[in-house]
MOPAC internal coordinates of N, CA, C and O (Angstrom, degrees):
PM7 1SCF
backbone

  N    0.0000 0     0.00 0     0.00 0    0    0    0
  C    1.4502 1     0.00 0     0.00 0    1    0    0
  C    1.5285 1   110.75 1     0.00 0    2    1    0
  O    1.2310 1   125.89 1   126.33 1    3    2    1
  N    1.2137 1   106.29 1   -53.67 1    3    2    1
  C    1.8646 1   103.42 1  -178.23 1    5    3    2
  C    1.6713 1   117.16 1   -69.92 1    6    5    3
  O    1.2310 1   122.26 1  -176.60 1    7    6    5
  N    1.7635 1   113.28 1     3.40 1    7    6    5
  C    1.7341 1   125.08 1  -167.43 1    9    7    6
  C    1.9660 1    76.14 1  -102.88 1   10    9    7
  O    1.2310 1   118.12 1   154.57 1   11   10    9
  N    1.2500 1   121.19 1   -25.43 1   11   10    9
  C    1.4416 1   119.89 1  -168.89 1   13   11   10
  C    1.7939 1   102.03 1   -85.49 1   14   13   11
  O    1.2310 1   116.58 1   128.11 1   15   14   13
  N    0.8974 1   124.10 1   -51.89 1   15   14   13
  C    1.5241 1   154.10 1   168.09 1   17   15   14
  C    1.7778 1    96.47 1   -30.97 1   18   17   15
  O    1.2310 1   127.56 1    84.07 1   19   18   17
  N    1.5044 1   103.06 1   -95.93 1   19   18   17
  C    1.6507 1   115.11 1   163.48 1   21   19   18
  C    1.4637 1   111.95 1   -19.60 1   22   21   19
  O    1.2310 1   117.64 1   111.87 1   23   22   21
  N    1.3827 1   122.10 1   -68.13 1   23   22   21
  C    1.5090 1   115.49 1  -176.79 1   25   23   22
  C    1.2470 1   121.19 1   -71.72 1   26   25   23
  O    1.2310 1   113.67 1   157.19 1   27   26   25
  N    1.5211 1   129.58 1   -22.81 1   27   26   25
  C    1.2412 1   120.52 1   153.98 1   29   27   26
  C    1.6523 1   123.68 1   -61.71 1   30   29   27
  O    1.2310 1   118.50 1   166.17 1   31   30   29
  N    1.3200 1   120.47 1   -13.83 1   31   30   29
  C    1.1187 1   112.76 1  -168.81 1   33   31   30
  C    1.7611 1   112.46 1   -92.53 1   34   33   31
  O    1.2310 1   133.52 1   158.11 1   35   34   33
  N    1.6483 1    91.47 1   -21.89 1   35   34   33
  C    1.6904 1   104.28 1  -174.03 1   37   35   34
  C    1.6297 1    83.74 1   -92.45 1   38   37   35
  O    1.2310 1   104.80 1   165.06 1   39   38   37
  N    1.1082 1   145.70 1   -14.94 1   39   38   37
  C    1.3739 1   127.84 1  -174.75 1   41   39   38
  C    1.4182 1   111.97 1   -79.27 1   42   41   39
  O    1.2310 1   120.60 1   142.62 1   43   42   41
  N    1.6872 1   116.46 1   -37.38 1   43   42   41
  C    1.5681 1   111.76 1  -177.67 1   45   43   42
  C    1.5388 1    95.77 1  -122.52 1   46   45   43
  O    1.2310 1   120.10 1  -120.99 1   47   46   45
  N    1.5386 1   117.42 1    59.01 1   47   46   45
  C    1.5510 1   123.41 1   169.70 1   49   47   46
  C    1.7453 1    96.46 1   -87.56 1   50   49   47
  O    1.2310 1   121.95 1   138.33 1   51   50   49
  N    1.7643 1   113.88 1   -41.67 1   51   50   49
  C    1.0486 1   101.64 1   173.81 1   53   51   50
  C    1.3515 1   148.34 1  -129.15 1   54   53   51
  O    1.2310 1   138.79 1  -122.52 1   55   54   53
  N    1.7772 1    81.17 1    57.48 1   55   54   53
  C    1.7725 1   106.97 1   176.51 1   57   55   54
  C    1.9450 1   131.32 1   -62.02 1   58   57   55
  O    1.2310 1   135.00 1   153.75 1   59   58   57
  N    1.7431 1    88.59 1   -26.25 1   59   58   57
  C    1.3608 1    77.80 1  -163.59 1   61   59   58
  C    1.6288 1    95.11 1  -115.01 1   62   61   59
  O    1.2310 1   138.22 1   -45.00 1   63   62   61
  N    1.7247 1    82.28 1   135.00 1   63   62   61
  C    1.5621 1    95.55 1   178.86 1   65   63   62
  C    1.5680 1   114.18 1  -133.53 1   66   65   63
  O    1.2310 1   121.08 1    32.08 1   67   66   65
  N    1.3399 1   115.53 1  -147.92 1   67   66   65
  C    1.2830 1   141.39 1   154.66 1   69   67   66
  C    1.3054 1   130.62 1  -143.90 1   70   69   67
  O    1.2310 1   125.14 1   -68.79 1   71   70   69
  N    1.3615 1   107.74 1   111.21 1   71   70   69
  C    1.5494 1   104.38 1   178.09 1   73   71   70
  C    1.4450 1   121.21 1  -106.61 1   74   73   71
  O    1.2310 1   116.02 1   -14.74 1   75   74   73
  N    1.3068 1   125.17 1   165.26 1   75   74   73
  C    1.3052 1   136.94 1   167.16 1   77   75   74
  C    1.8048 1   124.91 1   -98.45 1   78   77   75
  O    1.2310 1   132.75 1   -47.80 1   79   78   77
  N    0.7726 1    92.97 1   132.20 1   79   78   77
  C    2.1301 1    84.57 1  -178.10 1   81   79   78
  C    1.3550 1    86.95 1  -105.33 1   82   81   79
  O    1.2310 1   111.93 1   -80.61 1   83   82   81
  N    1.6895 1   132.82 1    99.39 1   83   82   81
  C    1.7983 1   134.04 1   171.40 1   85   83   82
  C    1.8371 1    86.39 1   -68.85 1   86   85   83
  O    1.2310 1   128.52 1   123.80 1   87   86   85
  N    1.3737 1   101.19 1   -56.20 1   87   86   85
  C    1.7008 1   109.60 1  -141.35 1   89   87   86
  C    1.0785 1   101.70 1   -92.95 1   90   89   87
  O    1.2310 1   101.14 1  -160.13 1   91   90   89
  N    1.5984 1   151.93 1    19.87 1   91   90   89
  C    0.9818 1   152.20 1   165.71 1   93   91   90
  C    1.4043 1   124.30 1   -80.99 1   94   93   91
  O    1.2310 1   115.43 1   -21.92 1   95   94   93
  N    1.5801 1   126.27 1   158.08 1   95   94   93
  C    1.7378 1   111.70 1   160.13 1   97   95   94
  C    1.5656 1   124.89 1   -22.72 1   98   97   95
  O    1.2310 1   127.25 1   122.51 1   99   98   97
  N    1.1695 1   103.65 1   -57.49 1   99   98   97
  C    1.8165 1   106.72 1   159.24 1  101   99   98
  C    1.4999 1   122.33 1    17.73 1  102  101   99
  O    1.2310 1   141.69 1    83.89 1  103  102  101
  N    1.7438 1    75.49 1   -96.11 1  103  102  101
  C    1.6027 1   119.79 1   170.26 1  105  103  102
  C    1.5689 1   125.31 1   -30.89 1  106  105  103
  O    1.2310 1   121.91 1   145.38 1  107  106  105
  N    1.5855 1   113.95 1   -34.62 1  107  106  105
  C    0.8811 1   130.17 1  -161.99 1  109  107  106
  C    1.9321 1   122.77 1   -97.37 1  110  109  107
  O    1.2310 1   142.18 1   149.87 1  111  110  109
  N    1.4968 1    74.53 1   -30.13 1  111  110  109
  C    1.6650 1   101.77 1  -167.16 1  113  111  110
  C    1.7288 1   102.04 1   -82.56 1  114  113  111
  O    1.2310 1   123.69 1   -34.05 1  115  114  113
  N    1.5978 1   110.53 1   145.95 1  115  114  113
  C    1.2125 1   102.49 1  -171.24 1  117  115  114
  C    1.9451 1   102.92 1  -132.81 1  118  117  115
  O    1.2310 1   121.27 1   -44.32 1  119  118  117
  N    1.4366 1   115.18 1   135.68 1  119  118  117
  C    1.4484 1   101.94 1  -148.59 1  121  119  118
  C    1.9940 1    83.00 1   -94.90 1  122  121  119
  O    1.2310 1   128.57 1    25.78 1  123  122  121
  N    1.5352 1   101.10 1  -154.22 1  123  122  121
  C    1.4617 1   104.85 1  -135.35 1  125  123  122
  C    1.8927 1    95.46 1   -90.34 1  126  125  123
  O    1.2310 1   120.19 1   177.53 1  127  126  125
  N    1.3173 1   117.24 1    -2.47 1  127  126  125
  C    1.3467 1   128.30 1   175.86 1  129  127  126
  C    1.6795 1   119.10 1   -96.99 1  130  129  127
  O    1.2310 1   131.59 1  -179.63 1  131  130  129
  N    1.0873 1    95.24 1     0.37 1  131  130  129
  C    1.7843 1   117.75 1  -169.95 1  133  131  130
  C    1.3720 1   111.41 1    68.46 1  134  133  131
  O    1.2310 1   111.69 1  -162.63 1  135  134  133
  N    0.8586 1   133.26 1    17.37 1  135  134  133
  C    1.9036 1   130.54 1   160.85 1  137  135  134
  C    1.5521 1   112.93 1   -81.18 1  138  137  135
  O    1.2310 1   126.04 1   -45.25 1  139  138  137
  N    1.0364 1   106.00 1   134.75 1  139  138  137
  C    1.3562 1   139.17 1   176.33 1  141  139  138
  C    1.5882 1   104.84 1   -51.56 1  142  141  139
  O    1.2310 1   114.57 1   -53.75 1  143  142  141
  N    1.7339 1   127.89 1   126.25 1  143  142  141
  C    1.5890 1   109.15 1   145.82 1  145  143  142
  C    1.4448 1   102.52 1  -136.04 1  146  145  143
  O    1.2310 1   134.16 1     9.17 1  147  146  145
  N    1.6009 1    90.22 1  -170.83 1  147  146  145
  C    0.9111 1   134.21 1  -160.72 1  149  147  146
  C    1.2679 1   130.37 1   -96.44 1  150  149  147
  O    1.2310 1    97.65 1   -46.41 1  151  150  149
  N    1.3140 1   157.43 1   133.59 1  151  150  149
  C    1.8125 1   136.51 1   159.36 1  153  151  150
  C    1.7131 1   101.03 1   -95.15 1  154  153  151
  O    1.2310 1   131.55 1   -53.59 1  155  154  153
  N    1.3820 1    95.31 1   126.41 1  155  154  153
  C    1.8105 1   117.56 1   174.28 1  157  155  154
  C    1.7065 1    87.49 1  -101.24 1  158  157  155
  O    1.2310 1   127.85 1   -34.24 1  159  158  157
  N    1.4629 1   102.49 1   145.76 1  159  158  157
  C    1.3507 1   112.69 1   153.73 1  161  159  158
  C    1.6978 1   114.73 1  -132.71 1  162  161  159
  O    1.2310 1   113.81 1   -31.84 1  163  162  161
  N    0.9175 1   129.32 1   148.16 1  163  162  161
  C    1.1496 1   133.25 1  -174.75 1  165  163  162
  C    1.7113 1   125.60 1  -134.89 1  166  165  163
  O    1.2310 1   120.40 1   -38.56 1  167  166  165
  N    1.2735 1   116.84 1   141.44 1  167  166  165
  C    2.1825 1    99.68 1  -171.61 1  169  167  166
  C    1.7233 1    84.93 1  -149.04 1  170  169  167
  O    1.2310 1   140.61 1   -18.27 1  171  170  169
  N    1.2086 1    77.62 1   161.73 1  171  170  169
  C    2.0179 1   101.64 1   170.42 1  173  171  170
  C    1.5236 1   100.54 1  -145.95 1  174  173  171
  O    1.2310 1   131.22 1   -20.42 1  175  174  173
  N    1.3759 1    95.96 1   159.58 1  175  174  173
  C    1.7709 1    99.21 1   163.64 1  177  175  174
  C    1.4739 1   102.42 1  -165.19 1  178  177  175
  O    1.2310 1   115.03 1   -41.53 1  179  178  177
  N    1.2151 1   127.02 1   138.47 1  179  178  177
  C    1.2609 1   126.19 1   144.33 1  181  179  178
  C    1.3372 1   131.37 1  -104.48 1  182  181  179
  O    1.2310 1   114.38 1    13.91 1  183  182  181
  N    1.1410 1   128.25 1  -166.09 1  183  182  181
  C    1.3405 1   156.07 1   128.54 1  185  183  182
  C    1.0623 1   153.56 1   -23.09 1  186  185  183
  O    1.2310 1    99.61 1  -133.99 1  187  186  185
  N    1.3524 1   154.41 1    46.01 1  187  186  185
  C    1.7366 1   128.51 1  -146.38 1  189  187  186
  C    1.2014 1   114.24 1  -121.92 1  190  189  187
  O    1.2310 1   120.53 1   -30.44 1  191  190  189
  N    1.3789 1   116.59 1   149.56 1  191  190  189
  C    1.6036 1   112.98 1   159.27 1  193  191  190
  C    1.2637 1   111.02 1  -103.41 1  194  193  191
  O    1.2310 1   117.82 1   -61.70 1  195  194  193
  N    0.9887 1   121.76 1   118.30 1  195  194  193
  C    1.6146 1   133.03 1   179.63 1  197  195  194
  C    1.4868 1   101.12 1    39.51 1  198  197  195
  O    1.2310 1    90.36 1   116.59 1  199  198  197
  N    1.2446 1   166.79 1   -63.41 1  199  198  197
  C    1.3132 1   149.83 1  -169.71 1  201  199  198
  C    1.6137 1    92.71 1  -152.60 1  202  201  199
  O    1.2310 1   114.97 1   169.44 1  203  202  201
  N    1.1819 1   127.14 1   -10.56 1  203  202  201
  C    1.3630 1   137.87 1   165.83 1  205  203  202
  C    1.3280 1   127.87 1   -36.08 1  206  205  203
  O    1.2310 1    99.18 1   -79.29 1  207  206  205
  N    1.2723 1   155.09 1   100.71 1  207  206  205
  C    1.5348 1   103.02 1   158.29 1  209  207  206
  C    1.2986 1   126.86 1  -105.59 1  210  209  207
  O    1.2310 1   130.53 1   -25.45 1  211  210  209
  N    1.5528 1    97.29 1   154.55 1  211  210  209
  C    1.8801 1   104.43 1   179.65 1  213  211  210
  C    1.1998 1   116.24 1   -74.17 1  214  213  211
  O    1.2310 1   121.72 1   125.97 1  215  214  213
  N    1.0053 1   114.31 1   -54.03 1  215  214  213
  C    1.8083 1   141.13 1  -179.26 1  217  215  214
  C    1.6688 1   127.15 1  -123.02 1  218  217  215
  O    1.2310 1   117.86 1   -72.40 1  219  218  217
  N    0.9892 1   121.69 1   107.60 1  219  218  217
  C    1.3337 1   117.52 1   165.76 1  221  219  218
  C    1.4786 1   132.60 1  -122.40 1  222  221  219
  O    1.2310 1   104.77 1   -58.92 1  223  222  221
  N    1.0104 1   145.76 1   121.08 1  223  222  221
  C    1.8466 1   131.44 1   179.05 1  225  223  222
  C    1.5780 1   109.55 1   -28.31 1  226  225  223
  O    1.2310 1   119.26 1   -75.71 1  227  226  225
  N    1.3758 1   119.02 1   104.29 1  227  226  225
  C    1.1765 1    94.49 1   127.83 1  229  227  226
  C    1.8098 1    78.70 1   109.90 1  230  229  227
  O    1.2310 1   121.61 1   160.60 1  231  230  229
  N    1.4378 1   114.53 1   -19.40 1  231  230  229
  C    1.3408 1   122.51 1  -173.98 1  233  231  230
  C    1.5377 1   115.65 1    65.98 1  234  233  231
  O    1.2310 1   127.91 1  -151.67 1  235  234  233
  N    1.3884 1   102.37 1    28.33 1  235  234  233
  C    1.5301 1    89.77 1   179.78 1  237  235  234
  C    1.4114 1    83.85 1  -138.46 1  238  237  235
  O    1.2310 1   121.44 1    -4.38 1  239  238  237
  N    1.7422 1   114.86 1   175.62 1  239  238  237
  C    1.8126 1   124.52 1  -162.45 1  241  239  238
  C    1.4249 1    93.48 1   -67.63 1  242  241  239
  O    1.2310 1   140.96 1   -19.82 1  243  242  241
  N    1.0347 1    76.93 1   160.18 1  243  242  241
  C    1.7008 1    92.74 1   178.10 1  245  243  242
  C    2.0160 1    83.46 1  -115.69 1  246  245  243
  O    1.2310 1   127.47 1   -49.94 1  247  246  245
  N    1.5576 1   103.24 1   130.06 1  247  246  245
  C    1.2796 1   136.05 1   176.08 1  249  247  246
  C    1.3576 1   101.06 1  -154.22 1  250  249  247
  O    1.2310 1   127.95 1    20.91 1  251  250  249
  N    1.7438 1   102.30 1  -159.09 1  251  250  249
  C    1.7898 1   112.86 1  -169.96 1  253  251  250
  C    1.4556 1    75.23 1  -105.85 1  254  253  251
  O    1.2310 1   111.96 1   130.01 1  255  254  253
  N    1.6617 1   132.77 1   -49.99 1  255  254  253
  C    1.5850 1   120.04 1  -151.05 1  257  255  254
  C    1.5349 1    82.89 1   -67.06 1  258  257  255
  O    1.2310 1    99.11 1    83.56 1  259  258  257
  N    1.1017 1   155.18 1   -96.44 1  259  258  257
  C    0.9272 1   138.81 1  -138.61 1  261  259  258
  C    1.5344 1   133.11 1   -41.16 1  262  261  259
  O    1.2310 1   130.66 1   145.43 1  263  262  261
  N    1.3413 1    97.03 1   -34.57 1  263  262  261
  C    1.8955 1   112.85 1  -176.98 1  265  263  262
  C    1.7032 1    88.32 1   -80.14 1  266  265  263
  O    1.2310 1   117.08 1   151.61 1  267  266  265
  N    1.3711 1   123.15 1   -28.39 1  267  266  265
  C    1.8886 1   105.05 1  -174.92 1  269  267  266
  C    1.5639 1    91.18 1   -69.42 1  270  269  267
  O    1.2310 1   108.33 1   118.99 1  271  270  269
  N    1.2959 1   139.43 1   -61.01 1  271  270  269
  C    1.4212 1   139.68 1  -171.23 1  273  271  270
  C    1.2100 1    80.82 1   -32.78 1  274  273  271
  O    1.2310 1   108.95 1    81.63 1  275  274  273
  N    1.1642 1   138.29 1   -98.37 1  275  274  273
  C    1.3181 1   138.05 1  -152.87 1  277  275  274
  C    1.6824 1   144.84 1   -29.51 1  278  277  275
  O    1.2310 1   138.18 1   151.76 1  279  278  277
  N    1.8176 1    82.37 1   -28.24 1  279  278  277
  C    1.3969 1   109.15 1  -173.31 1  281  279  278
  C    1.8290 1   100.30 1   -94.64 1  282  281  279
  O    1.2310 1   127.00 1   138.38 1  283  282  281
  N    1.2766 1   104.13 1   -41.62 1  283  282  281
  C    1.8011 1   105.11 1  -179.80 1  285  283  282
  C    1.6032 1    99.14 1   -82.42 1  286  285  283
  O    1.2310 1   104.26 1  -178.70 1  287  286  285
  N    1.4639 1   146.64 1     1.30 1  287  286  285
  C    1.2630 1   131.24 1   156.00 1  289  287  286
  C    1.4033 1   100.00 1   -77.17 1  290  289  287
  O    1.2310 1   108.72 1   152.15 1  291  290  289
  N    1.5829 1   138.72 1   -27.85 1  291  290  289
  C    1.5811 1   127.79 1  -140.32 1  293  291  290
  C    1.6314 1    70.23 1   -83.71 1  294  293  291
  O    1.2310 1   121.28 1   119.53 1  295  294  293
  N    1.5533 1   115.16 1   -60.47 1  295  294  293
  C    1.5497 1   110.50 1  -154.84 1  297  295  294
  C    1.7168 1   106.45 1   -70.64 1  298  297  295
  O    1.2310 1   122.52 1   155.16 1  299  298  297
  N    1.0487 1   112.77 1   -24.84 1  299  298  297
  C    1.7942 1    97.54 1   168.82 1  301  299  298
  C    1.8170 1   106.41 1   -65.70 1  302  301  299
  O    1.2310 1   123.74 1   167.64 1  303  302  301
  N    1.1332 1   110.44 1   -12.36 1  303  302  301
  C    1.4412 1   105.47 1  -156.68 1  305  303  302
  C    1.7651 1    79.84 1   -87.31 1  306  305  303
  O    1.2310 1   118.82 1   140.82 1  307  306  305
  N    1.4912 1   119.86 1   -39.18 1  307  306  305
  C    1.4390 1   111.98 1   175.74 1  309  307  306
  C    0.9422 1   144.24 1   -89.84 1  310  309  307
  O    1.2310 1   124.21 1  -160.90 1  311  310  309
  N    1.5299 1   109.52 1    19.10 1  311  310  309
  C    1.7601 1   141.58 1   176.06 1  313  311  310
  C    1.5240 1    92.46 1    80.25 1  314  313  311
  O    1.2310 1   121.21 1  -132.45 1  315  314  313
  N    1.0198 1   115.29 1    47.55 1  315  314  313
  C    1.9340 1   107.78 1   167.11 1  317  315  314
  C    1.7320 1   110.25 1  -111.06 1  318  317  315
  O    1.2310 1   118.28 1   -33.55 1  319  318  317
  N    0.9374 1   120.88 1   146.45 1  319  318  317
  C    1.7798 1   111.68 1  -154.14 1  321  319  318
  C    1.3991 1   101.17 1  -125.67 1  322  321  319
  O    1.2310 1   116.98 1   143.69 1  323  322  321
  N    1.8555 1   123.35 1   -36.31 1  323  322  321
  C    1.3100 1   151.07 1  -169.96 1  325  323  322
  C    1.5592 1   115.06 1  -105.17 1  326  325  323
  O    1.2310 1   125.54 1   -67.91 1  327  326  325
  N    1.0723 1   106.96 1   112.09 1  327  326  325
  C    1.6195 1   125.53 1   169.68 1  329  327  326
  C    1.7062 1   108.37 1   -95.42 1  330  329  327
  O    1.2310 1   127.59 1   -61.93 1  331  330  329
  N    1.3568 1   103.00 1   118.07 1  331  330  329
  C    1.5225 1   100.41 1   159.34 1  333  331  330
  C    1.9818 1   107.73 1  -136.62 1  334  333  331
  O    1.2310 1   138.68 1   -10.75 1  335  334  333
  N    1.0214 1    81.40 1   169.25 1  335  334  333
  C    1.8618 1   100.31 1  -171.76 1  337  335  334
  C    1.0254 1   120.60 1    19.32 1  338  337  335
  O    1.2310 1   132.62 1   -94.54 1  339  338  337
  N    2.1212 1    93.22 1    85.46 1  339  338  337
  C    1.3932 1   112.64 1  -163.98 1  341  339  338
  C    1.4217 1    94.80 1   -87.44 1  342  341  339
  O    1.2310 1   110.06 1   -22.03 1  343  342  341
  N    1.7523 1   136.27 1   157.97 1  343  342  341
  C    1.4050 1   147.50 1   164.54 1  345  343  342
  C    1.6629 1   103.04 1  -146.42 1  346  345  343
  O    1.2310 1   140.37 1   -55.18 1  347  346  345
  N    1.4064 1    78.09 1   124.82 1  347  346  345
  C    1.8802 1    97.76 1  -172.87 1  349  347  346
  C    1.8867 1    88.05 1  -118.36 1  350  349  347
  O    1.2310 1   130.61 1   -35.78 1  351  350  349
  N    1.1627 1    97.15 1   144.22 1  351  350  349
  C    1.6126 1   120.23 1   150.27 1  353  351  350
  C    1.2457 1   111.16 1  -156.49 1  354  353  351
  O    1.2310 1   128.00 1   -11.57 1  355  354  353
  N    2.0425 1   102.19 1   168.43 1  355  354  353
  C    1.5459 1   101.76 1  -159.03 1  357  355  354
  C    1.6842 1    70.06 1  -151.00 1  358  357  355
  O    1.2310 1   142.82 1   -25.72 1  359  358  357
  N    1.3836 1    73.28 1   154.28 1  359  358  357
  C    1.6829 1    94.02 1   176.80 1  361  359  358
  C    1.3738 1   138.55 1  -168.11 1  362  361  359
  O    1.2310 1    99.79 1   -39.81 1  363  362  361
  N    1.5096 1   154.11 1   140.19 1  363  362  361
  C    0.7458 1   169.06 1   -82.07 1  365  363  362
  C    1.7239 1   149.68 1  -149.54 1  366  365  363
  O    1.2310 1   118.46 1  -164.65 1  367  366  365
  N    0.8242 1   120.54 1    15.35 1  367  366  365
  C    1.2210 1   135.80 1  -152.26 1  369  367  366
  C    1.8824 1   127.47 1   -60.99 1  370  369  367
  O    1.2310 1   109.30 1   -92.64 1  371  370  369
  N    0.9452 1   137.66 1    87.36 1  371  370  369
  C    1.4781 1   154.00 1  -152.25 1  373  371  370
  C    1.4589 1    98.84 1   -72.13 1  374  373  371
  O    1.2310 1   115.96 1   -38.68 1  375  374  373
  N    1.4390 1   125.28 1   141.32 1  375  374  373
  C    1.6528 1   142.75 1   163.60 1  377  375  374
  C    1.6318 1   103.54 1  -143.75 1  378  377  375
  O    1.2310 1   130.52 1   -63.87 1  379  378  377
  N    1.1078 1    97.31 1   116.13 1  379  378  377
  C    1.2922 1   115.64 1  -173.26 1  381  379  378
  C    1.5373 1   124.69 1    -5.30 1  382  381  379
  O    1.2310 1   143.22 1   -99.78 1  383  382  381
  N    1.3201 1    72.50 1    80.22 1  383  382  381
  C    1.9765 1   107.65 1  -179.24 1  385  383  382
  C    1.7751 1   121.07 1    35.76 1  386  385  383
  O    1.2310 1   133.22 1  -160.51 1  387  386  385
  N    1.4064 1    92.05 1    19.49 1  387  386  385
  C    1.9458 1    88.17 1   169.68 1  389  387  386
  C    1.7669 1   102.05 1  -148.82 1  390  389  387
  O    1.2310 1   118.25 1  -166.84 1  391  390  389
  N    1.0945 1   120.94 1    13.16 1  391  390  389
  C    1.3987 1   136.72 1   179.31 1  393  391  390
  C    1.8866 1   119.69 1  -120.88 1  394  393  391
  O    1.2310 1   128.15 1   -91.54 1  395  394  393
  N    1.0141 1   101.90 1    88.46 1  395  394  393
  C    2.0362 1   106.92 1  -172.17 1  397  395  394
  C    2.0430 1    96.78 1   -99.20 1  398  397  395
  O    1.2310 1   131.07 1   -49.99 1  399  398  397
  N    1.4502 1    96.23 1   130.01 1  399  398  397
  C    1.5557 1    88.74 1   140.55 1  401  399  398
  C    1.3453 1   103.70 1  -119.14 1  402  401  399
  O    1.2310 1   129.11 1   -38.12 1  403  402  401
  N    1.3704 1   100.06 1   141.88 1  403  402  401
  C    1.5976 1   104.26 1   166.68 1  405  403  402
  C    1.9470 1   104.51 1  -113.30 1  406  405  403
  O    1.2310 1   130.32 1   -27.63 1  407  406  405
  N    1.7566 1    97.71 1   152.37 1  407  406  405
  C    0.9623 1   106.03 1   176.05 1  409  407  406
  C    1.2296 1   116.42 1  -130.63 1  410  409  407
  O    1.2310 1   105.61 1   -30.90 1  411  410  409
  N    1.5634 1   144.27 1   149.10 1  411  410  409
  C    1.5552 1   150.19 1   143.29 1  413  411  410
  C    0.9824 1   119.03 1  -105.92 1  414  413  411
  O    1.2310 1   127.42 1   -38.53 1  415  414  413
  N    1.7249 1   103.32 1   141.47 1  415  414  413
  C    1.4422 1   110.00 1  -179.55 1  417  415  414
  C    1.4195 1    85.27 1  -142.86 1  418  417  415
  O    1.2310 1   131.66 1   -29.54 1  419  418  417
  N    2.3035 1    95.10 1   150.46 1  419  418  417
  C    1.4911 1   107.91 1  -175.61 1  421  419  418
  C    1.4805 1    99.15 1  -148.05 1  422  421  419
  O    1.2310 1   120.88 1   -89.83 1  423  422  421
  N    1.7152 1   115.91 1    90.17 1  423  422  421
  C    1.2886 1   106.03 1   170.47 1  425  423  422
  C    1.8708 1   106.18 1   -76.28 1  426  425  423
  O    1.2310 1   131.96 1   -11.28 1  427  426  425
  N    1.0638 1    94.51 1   168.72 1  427  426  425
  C    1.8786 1   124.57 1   158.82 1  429  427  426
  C    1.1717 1   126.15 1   154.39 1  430  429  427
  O    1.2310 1   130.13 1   -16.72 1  431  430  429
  N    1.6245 1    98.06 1   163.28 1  431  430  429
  C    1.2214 1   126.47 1  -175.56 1  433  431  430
  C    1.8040 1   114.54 1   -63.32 1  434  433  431
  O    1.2310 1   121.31 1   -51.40 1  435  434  433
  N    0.9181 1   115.10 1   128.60 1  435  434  433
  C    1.6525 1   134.64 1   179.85 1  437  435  434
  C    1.6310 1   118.35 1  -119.73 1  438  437  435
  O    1.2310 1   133.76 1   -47.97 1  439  438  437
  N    1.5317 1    91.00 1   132.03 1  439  438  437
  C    1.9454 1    95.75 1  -176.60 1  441  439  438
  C    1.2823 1   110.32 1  -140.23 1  442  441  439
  O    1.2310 1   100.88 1   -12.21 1  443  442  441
  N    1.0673 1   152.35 1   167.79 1  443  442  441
  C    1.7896 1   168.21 1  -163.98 1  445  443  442
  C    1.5874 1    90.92 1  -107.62 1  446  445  443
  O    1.2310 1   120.10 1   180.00 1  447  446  445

């Protein structure tokens, strides 16, 4: 159980990121001020023991508010100021009823 434990933990050590969509529709689309964006995506996941957690990104919960913080620092960090058509989900995953990963994900649209 703990050789099962270990490999789950190195398997989603490097789940949570931030991505950019350059080359996507995104890219292309131009919002109602004429600036250019972007699609940010953003995820977390941890760990849990029964309401516990073992592991989390960043040491803080893994939710959607937290992964959006995350996602509106990447784009302030890239001079983007405007969030539109934000989609959060959270989710859940069961191992024999004392083992959770949870995950968040927060795409959207970003503009100057």
């Amino acid at each position: 159980m703990l050789v099962v434990l270990a490999l789950l933990v190195v398997v989603i050590s490097g789940c949570a990121n931030i991505s950019t969509a350059r080359t996507s529709a995104f890219n292309k689309m131009t919002c109602e001020d004429n600036s250019s964006s972007i699609g940010l995506y953003a995820t977390r996941s941890g760990l849990y023991f029964l309401t516990f957690p073992l592991w989390t990104e960043g040491g803080r919960d893994v939710n959607y508010q937290e992964t959006l913080t995350d996602l509106t620092k990447a784009a302030t960090a890239q001079g983007y100021t405007k969030l539109y058509t934000v989609v959060a989900e959270d989710e859940e995953y069961e191992f024999p009823n004392i083992f959770w990963i949870k995950t968040a994900a927060v795409s959207a649209t970003v503009s100057r």
